[in-house]
Each structure stands twice: as C-alpha cells, then as structure tokens.
C-alpha positions as CSV (number, residue, x, y, z in Angstrom):
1,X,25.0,53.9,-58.5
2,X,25.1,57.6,-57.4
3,X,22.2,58.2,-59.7
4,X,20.6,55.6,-58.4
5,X,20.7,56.7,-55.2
6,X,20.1,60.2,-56.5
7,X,16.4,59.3,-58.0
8,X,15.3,57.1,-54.9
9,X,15.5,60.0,-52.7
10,X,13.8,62.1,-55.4
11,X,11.3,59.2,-55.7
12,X,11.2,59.6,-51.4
13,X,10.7,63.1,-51.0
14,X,7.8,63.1,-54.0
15,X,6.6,60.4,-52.5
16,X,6.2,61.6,-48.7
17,X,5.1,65.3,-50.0
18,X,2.1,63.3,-51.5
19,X,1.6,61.6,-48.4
20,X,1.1,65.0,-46.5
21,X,-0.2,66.8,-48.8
22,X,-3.9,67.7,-48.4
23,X,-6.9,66.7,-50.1
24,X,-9.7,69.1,-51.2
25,X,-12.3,66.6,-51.1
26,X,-11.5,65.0,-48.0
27,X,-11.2,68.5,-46.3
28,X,-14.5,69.8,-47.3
29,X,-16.0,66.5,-45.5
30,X,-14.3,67.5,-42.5
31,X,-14.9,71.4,-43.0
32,X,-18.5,70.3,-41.8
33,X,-17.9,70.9,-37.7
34,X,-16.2,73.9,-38.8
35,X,-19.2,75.5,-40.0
36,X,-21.2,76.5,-36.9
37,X,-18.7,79.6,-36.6
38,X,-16.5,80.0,-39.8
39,X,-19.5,78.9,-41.8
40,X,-18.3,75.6,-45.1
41,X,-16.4,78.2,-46.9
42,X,-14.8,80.0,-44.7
43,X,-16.2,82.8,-44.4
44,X,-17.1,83.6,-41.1
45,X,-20.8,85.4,-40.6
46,X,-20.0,86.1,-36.6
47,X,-18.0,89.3,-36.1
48,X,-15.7,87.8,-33.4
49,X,-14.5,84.2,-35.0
50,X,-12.3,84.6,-37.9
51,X,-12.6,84.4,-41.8
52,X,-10.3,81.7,-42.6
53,X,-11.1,81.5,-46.4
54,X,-8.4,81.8,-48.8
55,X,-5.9,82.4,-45.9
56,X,-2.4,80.8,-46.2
57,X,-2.0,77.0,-46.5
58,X,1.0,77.4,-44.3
59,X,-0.7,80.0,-41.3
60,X,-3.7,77.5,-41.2
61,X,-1.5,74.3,-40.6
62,X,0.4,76.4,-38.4
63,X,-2.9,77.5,-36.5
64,X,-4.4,74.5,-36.0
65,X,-1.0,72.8,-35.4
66,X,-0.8,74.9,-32.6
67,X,-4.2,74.4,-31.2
68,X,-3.4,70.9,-30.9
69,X,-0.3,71.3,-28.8
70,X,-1.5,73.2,-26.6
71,X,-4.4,70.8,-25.8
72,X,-1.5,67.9,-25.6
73,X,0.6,70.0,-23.8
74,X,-2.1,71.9,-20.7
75,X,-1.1,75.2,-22.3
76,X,2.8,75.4,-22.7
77,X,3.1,75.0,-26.1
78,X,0.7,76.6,-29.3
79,X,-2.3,78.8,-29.0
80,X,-4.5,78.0,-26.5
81,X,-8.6,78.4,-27.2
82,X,-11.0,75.8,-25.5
83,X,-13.7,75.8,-28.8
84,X,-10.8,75.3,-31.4
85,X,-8.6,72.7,-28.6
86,X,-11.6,70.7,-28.3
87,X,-12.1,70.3,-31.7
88,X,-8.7,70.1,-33.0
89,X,-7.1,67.7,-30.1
90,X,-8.0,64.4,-31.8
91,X,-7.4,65.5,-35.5
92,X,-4.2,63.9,-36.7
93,X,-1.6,65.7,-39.3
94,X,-3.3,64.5,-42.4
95,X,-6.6,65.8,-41.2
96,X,-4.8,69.1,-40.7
97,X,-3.4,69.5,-44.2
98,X,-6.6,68.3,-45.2
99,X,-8.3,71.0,-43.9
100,X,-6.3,73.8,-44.4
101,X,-5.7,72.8,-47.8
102,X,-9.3,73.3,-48.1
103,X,-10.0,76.4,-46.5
104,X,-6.7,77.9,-48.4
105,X,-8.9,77.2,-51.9
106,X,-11.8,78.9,-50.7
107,X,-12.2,82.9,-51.9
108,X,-12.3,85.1,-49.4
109,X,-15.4,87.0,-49.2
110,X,-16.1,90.4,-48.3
111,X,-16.6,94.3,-49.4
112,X,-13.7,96.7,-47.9
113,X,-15.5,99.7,-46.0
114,X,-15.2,103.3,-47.6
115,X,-12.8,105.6,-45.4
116,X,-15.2,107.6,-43.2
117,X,-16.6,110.9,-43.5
118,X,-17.5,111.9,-40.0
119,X,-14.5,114.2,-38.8
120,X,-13.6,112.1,-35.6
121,X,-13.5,108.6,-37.4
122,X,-11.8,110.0,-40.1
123,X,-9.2,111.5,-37.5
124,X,-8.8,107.6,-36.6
125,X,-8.2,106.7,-39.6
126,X,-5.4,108.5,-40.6
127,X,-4.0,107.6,-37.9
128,X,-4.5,104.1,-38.2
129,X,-3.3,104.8,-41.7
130,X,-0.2,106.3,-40.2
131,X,0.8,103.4,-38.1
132,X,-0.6,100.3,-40.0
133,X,1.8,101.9,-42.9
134,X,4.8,103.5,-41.3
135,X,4.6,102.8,-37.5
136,X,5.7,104.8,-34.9
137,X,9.7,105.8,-34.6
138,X,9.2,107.4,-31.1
139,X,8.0,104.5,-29.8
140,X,9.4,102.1,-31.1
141,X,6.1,100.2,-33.0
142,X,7.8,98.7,-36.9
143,X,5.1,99.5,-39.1
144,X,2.1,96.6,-40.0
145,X,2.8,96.7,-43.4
146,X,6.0,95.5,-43.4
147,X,4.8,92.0,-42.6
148,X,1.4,91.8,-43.6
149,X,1.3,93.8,-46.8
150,X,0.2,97.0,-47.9
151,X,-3.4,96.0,-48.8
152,X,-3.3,93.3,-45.8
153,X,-2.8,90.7,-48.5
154,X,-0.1,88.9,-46.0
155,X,3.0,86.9,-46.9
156,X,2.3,83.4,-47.0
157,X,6.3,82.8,-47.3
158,X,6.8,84.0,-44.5
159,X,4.1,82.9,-42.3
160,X,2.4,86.2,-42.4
161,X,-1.4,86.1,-42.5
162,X,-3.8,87.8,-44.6
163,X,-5.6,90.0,-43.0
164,X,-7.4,92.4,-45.4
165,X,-11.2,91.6,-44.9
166,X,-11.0,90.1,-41.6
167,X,-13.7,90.5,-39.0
168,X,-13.1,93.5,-37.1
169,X,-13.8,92.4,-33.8
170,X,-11.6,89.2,-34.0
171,X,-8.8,91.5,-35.1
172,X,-8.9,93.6,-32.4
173,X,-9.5,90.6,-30.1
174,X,-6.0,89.3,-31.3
175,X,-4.1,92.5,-31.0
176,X,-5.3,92.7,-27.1
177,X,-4.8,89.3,-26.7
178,X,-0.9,89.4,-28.2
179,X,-0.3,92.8,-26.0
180,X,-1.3,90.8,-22.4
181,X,-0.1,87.2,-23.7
182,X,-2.5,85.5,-23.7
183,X,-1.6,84.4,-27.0
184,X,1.6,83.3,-27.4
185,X,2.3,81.7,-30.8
186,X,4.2,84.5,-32.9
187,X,7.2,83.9,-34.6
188,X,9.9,85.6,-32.7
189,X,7.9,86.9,-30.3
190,X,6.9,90.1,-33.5
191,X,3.4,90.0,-32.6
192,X,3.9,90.5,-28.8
193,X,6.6,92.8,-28.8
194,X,4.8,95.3,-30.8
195,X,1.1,95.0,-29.4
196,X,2.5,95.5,-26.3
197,X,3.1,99.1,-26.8
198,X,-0.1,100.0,-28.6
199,X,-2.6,101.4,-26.3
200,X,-6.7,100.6,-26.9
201,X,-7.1,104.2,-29.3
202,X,-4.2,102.7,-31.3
203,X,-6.1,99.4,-31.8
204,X,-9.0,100.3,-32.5
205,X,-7.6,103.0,-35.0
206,X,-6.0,100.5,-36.8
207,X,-9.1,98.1,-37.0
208,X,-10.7,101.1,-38.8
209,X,-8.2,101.5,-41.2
210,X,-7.6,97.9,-42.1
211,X,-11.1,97.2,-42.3
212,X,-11.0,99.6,-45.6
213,X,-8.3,97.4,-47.1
C-alpha cells in the first residue's frame, strides 16, 4: 500500500510538472507581440529594451510573473512597466512558461566590445573592472561578480540573470532604476541595497566594462 501511495504522488508531481511546463512551439506563436522591441528571437535591436535570448527559464518567469502582479495589484507587488503590464496582464501561467521557455532556447546574440584604448575610457574601465569584480570595501558595494558571474554568465539557480551581452543602455537604465526604487523586485532587497550607493561615474563605469564581457 505504501508503494502504492508512493508511485501516485510520483505519477502527481510528473504529471503536474508537464502540465506547467512550457512548450517551444506554442511560445514561439506567442513570441510574435514580443517582437516589435525584443525582436522573435530575442534579441533586442533597440539599445534600451533588453536581450532576453538565452536568459534563464527561471528570471524570465520570474520577470513576467512580476509584470503581471503589478498590473493586478496598481503597483504594490512585481515590477511595474506600462509596455510589458499591458501586454502581460491577461497572459495566464501557461502562457508564461510558454514563453520563457521559448526565449530561454534562443542563443544569445552579440560580439563583446574590445577594452578601450583612449586613456580616459580605459581609466573607466578598470575601474569598472575593479568594482564589477571585487567591489568596494570602503563603501560597503559586494562585488557584481559574486552573483552574476565572472564573464556575466549569471546563475540561473539562483535567480541571477545573465547579463554579459546586454544592451548597454537598458543596463544602466536598471542600475538607476534599482538605486531610486523605482524597481522593486530583487530578491532580498541585493539589487537595491547596492545601487543605492553607486553614484552615475560608477554606473556608467561598469556598463563599460560589462559590455566587454
């Protein structure tokens, strides 16, 4: 009787994993009103909407999750953005694992920049360098690596996005927009309580230096 019991709930949790679980096909169908700004594949042409290909299955759900409930909720829960709340209000949890299933199969694509040679961006640089990779003790900024990777790549078990070949202007949209709060959907608070402390030169030293990741 106990393994009875024992291979209905394995039978249960097989069966409502397939139930959630997303579908390529289906996803590239819907992919098709995503296009206008992150393009079919994911890979975003305009500078200040993001590349989404080949990010994590998990961060996707997660964003558009969020999206969602923050259209459902007037802004007190998720991430709130009136293009993607519009679109994503309406779109029910299948259509979500649908689509980020999708966009989590498509290759990222993009050519990392070549550290610079003119003597003040290359000043930025390594300092970008500096904090992206070891932060800053003094005040109190945990280094970027340590959740996103050396090379950007991201930990997708941890919720941590990829963001090595990411349009510069969206990242440095997202770092300004954690340090005010107007975005609010980090884990823990992590994003927020280190982008508060980074001033414009430390942003837009480290766009430099990721953008040759």
């Amino acid at each position: 009787m106990y393994k009875k019991n024992i291979l209905i709930l394995m039978w249960a949790l097989l069966s409502s994993q397939q139930v959630l679980s997303g579908n390529l096909q289906a996803g590239k169908q819907k992919a098709m009103v995503c296009a206008a700004c992150h393009q079919i594949d994911g890979n975003s042409m305009v500078p200040i909407y993001p590349k989404i290909a080949g990010q994590s299955l998990s961060y996707l759900k997660k964003q558009l999750t969020d999206y969602r409930s923050a259209m459902r909720t007037g802004g007190q829960e998720g991430r709130q953005n009136a293009i993607m709340g519009a679109l994503v209000v309406a779109l029910s949890d299948q259509d979500i694992d649908d689509l980020s299933t999708y966009f989590s199969h498509q290759a990222l694509s993009y050519r990392a920049s070549s550290p610079p040679d003119d003597p003040m961006q290359k000043k930025q640089y390594e300092l970008g360098k500096q904090l992206y990779r070891g932060g800053d003790m003094d005040r109190h900024i945990a280094a970027c690596a340590s959740c996103h990777g050396w090379q950007g790549q991201g930990l997708a078990s941890a919720g941590f996005p990829r963001i090595s070949g990411q349009n510069a202007p969206y990242l440095q949209d997202q770092l300004k927009a954690f340090r005010s709060y107007k975005r609010q959907n980090d884990m823990n608070h992590m994003m927020r309580s280190t982008a508060k402390k980074l001033t414009d030169k430390d942003i837009q030293n480290l766009t430099i230096y990721i953008s040759t990741l």
